[in-house]
C-alpha positions as CSV (number, residue, x, y, z in Angstrom):
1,X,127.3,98.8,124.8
2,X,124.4,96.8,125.6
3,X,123.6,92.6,125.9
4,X,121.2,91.0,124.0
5,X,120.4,87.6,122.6
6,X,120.0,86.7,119.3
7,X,116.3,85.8,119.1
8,X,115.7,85.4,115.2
9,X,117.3,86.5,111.6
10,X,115.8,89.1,108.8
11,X,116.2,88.7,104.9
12,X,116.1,91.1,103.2
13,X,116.2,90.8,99.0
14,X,116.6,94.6,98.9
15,X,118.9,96.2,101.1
16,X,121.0,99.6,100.9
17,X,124.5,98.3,98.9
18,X,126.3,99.3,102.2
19,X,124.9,96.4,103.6
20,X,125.4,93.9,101.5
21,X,127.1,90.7,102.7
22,X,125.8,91.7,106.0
23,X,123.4,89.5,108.6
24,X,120.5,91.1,109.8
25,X,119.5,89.6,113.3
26,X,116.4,89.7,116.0
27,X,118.2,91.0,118.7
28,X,115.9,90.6,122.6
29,X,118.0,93.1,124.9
30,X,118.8,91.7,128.5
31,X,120.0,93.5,131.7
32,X,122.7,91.8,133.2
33,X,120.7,89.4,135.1
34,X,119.5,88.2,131.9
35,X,116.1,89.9,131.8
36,X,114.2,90.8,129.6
37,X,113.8,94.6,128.7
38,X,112.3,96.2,126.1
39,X,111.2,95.1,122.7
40,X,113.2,93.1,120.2
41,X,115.3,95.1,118.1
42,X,116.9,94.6,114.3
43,X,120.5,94.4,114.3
44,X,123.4,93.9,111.9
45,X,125.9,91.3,112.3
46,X,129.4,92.9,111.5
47,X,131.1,90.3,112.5
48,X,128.9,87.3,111.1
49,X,129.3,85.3,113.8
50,X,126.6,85.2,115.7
51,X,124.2,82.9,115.5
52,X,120.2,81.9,117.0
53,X,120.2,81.7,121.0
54,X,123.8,83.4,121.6
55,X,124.5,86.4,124.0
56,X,126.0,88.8,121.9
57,X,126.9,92.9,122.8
58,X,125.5,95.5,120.8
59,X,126.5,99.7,119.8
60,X,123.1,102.1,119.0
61,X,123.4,105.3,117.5
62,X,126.5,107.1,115.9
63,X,128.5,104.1,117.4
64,X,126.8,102.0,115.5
65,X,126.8,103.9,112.2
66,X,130.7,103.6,111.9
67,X,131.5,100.3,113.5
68,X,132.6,99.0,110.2
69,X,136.2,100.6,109.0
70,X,135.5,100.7,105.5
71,X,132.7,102.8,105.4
72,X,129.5,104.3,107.1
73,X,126.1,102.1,107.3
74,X,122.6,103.2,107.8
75,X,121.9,101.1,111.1
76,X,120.9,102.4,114.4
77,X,122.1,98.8,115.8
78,X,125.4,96.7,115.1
79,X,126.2,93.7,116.8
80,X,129.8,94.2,117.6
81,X,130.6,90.6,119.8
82,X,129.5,87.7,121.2
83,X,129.6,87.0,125.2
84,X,131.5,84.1,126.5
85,X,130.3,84.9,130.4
86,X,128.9,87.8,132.4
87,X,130.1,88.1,136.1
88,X,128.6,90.5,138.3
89,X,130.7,91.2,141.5
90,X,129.4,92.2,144.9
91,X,130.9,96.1,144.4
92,X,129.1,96.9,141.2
93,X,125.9,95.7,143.1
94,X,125.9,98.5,145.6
């Protein structure tokens, strides 16, 4: 899993029926500092929660392909949660 916030939204008028009732979403990945890495990404929203400005976690990949239990998507990113708080201890530092 990954972090990322939720930068902007996609619409879509013509989307593959498997995602239909689905958010798309902007997704900026962040290390767990909070900075900035990579380029923005597109994302589905399984949970349809998340909203502009939130820190939300993210699956890529297979993972993402079968996060829903009703059937397989074609998405190589699925938003899966949305953070309350990150703590980074002294231990996972070294």
């Amino acid at each position: 899993m990954d972090i990322g916030k939720v930068i902007g939204t996609i619409v879509a008028t013509r989307k593959d029926p498997s995602l239909v009732g689905y958010r798309l979403l902007i997704v900026q990945p962040l290390d767990p500092e909070g900075e900035l890495v990579g380029d923005p990404i597109a994302a589905v929203d399984i949970q349809g929660a998340a909203g502009y400005g939130e820190l939300v976690y993210f699956v890529t990949g297979g993972d993402a392909a079968f996060v829903s239990a009703e059937h397989a998507m074609p998405v190589d990113v699925a938003v899966v949660g949305i953070v309350d708080s990150i703590t980074v201890t002294e231990e996972a530092e070294e």
